[in-house]
C-alpha positions in Angstrom: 8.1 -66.9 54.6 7.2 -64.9 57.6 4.2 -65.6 59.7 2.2 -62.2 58.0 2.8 -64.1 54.7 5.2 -61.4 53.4 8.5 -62.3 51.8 11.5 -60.2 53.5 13.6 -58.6 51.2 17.0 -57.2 51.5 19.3 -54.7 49.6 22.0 -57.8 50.0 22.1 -61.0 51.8 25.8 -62.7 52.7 25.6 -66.6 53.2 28.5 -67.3 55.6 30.4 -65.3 58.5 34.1 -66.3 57.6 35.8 -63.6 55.3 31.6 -62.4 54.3 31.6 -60.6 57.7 34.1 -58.5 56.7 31.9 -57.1 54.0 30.1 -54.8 55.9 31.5 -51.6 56.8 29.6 -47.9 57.7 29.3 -47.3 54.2 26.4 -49.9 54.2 24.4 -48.7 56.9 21.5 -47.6 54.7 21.3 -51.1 53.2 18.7 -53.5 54.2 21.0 -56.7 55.0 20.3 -60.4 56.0 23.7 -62.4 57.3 23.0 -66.3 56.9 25.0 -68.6 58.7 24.7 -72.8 59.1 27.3 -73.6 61.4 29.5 -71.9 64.0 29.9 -67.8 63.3 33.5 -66.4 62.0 34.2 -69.0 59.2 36.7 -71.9 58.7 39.6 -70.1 59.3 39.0 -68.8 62.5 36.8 -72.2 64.2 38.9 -74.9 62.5 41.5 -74.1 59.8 44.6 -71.8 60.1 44.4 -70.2 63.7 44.0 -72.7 66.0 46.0 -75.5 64.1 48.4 -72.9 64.5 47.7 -72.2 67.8 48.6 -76.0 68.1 51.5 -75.9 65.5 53.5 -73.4 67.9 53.0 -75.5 70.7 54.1 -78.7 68.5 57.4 -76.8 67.9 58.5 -75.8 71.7 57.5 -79.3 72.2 60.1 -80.3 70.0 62.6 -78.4 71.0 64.2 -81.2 72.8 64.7 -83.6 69.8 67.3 -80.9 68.0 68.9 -78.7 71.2 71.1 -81.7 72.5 73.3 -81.2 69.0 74.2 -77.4 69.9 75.6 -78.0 73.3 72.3 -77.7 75.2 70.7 -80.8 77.0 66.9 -80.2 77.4 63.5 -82.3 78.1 60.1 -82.6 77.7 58.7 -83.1 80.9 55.2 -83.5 79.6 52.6 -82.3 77.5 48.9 -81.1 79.2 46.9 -81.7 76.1 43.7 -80.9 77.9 45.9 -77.1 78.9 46.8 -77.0 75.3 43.5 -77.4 74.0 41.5 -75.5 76.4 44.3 -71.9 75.6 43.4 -72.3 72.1 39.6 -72.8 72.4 39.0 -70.6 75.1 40.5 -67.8 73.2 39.0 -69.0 70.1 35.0 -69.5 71.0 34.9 -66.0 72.7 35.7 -64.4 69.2 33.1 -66.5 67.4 30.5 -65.4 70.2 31.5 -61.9 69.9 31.2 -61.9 66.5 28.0 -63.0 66.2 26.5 -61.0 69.5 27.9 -57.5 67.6 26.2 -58.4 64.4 22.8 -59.6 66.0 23.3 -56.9 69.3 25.1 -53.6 68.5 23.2 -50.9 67.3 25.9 -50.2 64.6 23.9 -53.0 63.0 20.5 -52.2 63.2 20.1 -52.5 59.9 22.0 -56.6 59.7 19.4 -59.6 60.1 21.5 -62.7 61.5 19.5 -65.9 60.3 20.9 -69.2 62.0 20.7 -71.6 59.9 20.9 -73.1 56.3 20.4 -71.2 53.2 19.2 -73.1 49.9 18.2 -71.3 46.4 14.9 -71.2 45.4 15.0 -69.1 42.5 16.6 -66.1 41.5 18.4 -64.4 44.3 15.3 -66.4 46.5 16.1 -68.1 49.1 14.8 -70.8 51.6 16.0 -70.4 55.1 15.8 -73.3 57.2 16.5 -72.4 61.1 18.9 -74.5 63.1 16.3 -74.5 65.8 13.6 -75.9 64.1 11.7 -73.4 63.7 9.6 -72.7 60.3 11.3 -72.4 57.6 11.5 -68.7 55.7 11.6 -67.4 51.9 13.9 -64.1 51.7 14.7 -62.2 48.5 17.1 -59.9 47.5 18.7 -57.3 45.3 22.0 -59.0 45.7 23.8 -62.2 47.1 27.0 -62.9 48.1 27.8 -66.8 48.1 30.7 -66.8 51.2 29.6 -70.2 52.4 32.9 -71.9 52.7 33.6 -75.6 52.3 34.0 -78.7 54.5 36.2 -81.9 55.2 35.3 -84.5 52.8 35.7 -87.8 54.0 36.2 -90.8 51.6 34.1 -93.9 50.4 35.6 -96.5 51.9 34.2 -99.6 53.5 33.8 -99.5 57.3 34.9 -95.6 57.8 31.9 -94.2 59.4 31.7 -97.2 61.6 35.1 -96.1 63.7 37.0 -93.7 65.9 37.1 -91.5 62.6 38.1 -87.7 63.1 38.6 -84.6 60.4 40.5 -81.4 61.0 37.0 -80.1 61.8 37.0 -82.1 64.9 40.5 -83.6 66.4 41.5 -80.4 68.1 38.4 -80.5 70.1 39.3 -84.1 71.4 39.3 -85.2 75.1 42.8 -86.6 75.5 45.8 -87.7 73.3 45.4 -90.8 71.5 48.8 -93.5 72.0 48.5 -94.2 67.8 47.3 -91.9 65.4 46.8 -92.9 61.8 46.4 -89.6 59.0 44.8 -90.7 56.0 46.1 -88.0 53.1 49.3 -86.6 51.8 49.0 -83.2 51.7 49.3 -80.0 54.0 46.4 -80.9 56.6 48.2 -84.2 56.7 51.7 -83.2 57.3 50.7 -80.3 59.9 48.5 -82.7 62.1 51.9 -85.4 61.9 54.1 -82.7 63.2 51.5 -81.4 65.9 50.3 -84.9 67.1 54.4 -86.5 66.9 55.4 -83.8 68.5 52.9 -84.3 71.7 54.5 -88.0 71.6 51.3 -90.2 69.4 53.2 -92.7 67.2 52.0 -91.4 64.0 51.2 -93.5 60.5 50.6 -91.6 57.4 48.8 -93.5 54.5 48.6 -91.5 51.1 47.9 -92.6 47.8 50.7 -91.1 46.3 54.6 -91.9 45.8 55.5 -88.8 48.4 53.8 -86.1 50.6 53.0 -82.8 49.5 53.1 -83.7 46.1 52.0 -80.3 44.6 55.0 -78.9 45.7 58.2 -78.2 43.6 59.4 -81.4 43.0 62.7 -81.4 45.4 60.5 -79.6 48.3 58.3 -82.4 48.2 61.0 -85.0 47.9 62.9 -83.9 50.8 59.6 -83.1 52.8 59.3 -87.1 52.4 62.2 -88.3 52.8 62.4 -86.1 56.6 58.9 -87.5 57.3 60.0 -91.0 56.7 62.7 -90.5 59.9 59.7 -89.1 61.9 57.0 -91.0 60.8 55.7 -94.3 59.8 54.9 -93.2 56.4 53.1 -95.4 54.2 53.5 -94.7 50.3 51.4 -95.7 46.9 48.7 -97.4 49.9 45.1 -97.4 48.7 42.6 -97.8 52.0 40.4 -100.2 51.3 38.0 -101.0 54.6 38.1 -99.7 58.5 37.5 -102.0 61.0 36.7 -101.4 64.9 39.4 -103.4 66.3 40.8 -103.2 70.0 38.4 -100.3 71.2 40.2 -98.1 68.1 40.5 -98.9 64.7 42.3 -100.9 62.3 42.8 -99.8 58.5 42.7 -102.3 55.6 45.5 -101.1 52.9 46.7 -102.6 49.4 50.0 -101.5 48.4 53.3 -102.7 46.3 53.4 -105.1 48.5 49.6 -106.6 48.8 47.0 -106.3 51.3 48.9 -105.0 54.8 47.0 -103.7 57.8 47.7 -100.3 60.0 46.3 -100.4 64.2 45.4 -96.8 65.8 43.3 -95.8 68.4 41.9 -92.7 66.3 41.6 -92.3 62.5 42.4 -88.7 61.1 40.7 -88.6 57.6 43.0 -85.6 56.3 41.7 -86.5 51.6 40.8 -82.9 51.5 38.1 -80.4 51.8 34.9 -79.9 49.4 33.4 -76.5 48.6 29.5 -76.3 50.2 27.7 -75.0 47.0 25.8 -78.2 47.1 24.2 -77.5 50.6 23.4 -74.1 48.9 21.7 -75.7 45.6 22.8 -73.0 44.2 21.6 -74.4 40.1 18.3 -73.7 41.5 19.9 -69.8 41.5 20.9 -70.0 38.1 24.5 -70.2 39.4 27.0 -72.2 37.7 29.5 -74.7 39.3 32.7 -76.4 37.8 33.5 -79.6 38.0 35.1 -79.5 41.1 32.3 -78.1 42.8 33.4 -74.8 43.4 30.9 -71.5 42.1 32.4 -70.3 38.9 33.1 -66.6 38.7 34.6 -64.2 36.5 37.6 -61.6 37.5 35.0 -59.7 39.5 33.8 -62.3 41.5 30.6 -62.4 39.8 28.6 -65.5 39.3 26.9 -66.6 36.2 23.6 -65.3 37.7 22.8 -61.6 38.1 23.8 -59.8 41.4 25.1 -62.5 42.9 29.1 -62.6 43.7 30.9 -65.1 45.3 34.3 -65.0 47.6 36.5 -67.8 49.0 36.9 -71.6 49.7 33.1 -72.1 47.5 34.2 -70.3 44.7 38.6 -70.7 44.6 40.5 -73.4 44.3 43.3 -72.1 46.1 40.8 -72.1 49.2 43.5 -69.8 51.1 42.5 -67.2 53.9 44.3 -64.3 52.4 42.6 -65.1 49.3 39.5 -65.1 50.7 40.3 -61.7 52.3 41.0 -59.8 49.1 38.6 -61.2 47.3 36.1 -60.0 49.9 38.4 -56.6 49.2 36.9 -56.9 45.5 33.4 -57.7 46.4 33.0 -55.3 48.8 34.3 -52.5 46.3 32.0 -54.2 43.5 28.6 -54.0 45.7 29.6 -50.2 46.6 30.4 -49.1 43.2 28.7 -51.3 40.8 29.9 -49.1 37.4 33.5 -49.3 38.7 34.4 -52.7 39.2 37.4 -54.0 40.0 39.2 -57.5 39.6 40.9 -59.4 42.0 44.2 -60.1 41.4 45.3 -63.6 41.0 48.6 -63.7 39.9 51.2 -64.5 43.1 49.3 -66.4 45.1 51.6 -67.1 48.1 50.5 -70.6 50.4 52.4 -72.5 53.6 52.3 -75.7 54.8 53.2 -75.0 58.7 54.5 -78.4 59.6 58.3 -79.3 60.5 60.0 -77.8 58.3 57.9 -75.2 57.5 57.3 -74.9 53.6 56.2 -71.8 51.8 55.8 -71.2 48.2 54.5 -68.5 45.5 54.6 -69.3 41.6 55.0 -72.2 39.3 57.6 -75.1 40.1 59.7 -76.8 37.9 57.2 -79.2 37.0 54.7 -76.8 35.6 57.5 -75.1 33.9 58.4 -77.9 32.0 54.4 -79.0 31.2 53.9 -75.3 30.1 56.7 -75.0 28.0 57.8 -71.6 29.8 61.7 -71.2 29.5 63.5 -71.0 33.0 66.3 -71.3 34.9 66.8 -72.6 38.8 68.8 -71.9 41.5 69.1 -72.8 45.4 70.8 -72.0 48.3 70.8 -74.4 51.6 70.0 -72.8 55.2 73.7 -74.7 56.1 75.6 -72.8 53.4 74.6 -69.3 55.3 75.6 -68.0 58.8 72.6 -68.2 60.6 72.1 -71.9 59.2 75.0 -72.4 61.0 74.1 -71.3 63.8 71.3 -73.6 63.8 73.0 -76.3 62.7 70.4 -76.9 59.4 71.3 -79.7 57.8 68.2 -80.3 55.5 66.5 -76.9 54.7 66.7 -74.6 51.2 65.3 -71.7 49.4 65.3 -72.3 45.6 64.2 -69.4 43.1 62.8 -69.9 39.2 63.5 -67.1 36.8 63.0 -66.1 33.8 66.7 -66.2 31.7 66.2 -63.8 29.1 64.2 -61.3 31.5 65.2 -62.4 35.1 61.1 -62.3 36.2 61.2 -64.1 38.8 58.8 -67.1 38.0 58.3 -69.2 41.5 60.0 -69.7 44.8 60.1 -72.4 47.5 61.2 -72.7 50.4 61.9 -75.5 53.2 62.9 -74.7 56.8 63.1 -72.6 59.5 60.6 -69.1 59.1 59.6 -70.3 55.4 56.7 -68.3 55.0 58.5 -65.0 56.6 61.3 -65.8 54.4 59.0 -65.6 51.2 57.5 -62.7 51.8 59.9 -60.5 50.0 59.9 -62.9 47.0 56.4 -62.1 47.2 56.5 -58.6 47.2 59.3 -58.4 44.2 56.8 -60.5 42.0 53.5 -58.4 42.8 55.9 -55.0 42.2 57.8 -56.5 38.9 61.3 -56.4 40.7 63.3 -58.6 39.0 65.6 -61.2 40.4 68.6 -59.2 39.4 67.8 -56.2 40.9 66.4 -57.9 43.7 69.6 -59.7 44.8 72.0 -56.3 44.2 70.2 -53.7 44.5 69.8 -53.2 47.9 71.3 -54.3 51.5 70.7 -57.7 53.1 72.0 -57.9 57.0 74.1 -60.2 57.4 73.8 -62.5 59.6 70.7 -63.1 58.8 68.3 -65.9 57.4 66.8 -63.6 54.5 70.6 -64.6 53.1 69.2 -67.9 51.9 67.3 -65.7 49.6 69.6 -63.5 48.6 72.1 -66.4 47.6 69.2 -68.4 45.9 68.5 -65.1 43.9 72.5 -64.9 43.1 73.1 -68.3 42.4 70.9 -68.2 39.1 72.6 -69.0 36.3 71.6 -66.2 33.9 73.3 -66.5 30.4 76.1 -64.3 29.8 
C-alpha cells in the first residue's frame, strides 16, 4: 500500500519479464500497467536457459572438433580452453540485454505509462496483490483489472541427505563459475543433463552422470534415446538405475552416496551439478489465494486461451506449460496479448506440433508422438528411418551413428512424429515441422517437390520414402 494509504491500481499488471515483456506493444500505451519482476529482468531463457547454454554449447563443439577431424585426413588440437574467456563472451553480451531491458521499461518515455516493481509478487485476493521489494523497502498492495501470471519456474533440487551441505550447483548457476572443475558429477538424465556433459567433457572435466533411470533422455523415441546412451556411455562415465542417497564434503569437493544393481557404490567430484529438473514458481506467487487453480504438477491450469480459473487473469509459459519451451512461451504470449487487446475475439493457442531439442552431442530434435506413445494410445502407424551414413553428405562426414526416423499414419500418410539424431537435428526438423502445422502429408512431402542433393535435408527425404505404406 502506498505511503498516502491508497491502493495503486492498474489496467493490467504482468508478473515476470521473460516472454511477459513482450506483451506490451504501442497499442497499450493508454493502459495503466505495473511489470513485477523477483529476480534478474528478461526471464529464464535469456539469463540462464537456452541462450547462453548455447552460447556455451557452440563453444563445446569447436572444442571438439579435434576428437572426430583426425578420421577425415585432418590432424588437429586443442591447445586449450580459457574458460574464464568463454564465460566472460557469453555474460558480457548477456547482462547488457537484461540491463537494457529493464532501463527501457523503467527509463524510456515510450513507457511512461509501465511501473517496474523489483521484487516478489504474492496474491492477496482477487487480482490483489502484495508486493514485497527486493530492497527492503515496505511492502505494497496493487490491484488490477487484469493479470498475467508470466513468472517462470526454477531448478529444483532434490531431498537428499547432505546436498545442501556441498559444492552443489544448478543450471541457474554453473555457467557463472570461477574456473573449470577437474571432475564433474550431473545428477539427472534428461536434456539439462546431457547438454551440460557435452559442454563441460568437451572443455576436458571428467564427467559422471547418475540418473535414476535405465538410459538418458528417456522421453525420447525409444531408439533416439537408446543410441543417445549407448554414445554417452563411450564419452562419459554414465551411471544407470543409481538412486543418490547422501552427499558428503570429501577432499575440498564432494563425494555422492549411490545404491544401484550392484549395492551401495560411491562417485568423487570437485562440483555437484543437480540437473532433476525445473519446478514452475506458482507457489512463490500463492496464487490459491487469487482463486487460481494449479495441477498437480504445480503448474497454473488454463484453458485454450490462456485463461486461468480466476477472472482476468491469463497465464503464459514455464508456470503454466508443461512443455516449458521458449517458443512456446512466445506464442502463447502471441495469444495473450491478442486476448487482452480484443477480449470478445479470443483466440487459442495452438498446441498441436510442439517441436523441442536437446543441443548436446549429437544434437537431438523431435516434434510428435514416438513409438511408445503410439503403441500406449492405440493410434495405428508405421515407421521408417534413414541413417546420416546412408546419404552423401553423411559421407562426407563420416556419420557413423546419427538417423532421422519419421511416424506416419498408413491409411492417411499424416505424418504423426519425427526424430532426429545428429549433425543440425533441429534445422533438419524444421520442415517436418512445417508439413505437420500445414497438413502436408508424408507422401506428398517426399515427391512433390525438389531436395538438393547433396545435401543433409536427404536424411529426411529418405526417412519420408522409406515408409512402408500398404500397397
Amino acid at each position: 500500500m502506498r505511503l498516502d494509504g491508497v491502493v495503486a491500481h492498474y489496467d493490467l499488471v504482468i508478473i515476470g519479464t521473460g516472454s511477459g515483456n513482450s506483451l506490451l506493444d504501442p497499442r497499450f500505451a493508454g493502459w495503466r500497467v505495473a511489470m513485477v519482476e523477483r529476480g534478474v529482468f528478461g526471464g529464464t531463457c535469456l539469463n540462464v536457459g537456452c541462450i547462453p547454454t548455447k552460447m556455451f554449447v557452440h563453444a563445446a563443439d569447436l572444442a571438439a572438433v579435434p576428437g572426430h577431424s583426425a578420421r577425415l585426413g585432418v590432424d588437429t588440437t586443442l591447445d586449450g580452453v580459457r574458460w574464464a574467456d568463454i564465460r566472460d563472451r557469453v555474460f558480457g553480451r548477456i547482462d547488457p540485454i537484461a540491463a537494457g531491458g529493464q532501463a527501457y521499461r523503467v527509463e524510456h518515455p515510450d513507457n511512461a505509462n509501465v511501473t517496474v516493481y523489483a521484487g516478489n509478487a504474492r496474491f492477496t485476493g482477487e487480482r490483489r496483490l502484495e508486493i514485497t521489494p527486493n530492497d527492503g523497502s515496505p511492502a505494497e498492495t496493487i490491484t488490477a483489472d487484469r493479470v498475467v501470471l508470466a513468472a517462470g519456474g526454477r531448478a529444483t533440487v532434490p531431498d537428499i541427505d547432505g546436498i545442501h551441505d556441498v559444492p552443489l550447483h544448478t543450471s541457474d548457476t554453473i555457467m557463472r563459475i570461477p574456473e573449470l572443475p577437474r571432475r564433474l558429477v550431473i545428477l539427472g538424465g534428461g536434456f539439462i543433463a546431457a547438454e551440460f556433459a557435452h559442454v563441460f567433457s568437451s572443455f576436458g572435466v571428467e564427467v559422471t552422470v547418475v540418473a535414476r533411470s535405465g538410459a538418458l533422455l528417456r522421453a525420447e523415441d525409444r531408439d533416439v534415446s537408446l543410441r543417445f546412451t549407448e554414445l554417452a556411455q563411450q564419452r562419459w562415465d554414465v551411471r544407470l538405475d543409481r538412486k543418490a542417497v547422501r552427499a558428503q564434503n570429501h577432499d575440498g569437493g564432494v563425494r555422492l552416496h549411490l545404491e544401484g544393481p550392484h549395492g551401495a557404490e560411491t562417485v568423487d567430484a570437485d562440483l555437484l551439478l543437480v540437473a532433476t529438473g525445473r519446478t514452475p514458481n506458482a507457489d512463490q506467487l500463492d496464487v490459491a489465494a487469487g482463486g487460481i487453480t494449479t495441477a498437480p504438477s504445480g503448474h497454473v491450469v488454463v484453458d485454450e486461451y490462456q485463461r486461468t480459473s480466476a477472472e482476468g487473469v491469463w497465464a503464459l509459459g514455464d508456470i503454466s506449460s508443461p512443455y516449458e519451451l521458449k517458443h512456446v512461451a512466445n506464442h502463447e504470449a502471441r495469444i495473450v496479448q491478442h486476448n487482452l487487446l480484443h477480449p470478445d475475439q479470443p483466440k487459442a493457442a495452438d498446441h498441436r506440433f510442439v517441436p523441442h531439442a536437446v543441443f548436446t552431442s549429437p544434437q537431438i530434435a523431435a516434434v510428435g508422438i514416438t513409438e511408445q506413445e503410439a503403441e500406449s494410445r492405440g493410434i495405428p502407424w508405421i515407421a521408417a528411418t534413414q541413417t546420416f551414413g546412408g546419404i552423401a553428405y553423411g559421407w562426407a562426414m563420416e556419420d557413423e551413428t546419427g538417423f532421422a526416423k519419421v511416424i506416419a499414419d498408413p491409411d492417411t500418410a499424416q505424418i504423426l512424429g519425427a526424430h532426429i539424431i545428429g549433425p543440425q537435428a533441429p534445422t533438419l526438423i524444421q520442415p517436418i515441422i512445417q508439413a505437420m502445422s500445414f497438413d502436408l502429408d508424408a507422401r506428398t512431402m517426399a515427391t512433390g517437390q525438389y531436395w538438393i542433393h547433396p545435401g543433409m535435408p536427404e536424411v529426411v527425404e529418405n526417412a519420408l520414402l522409406n515408409l512402408p505404406f500398404p500397397q
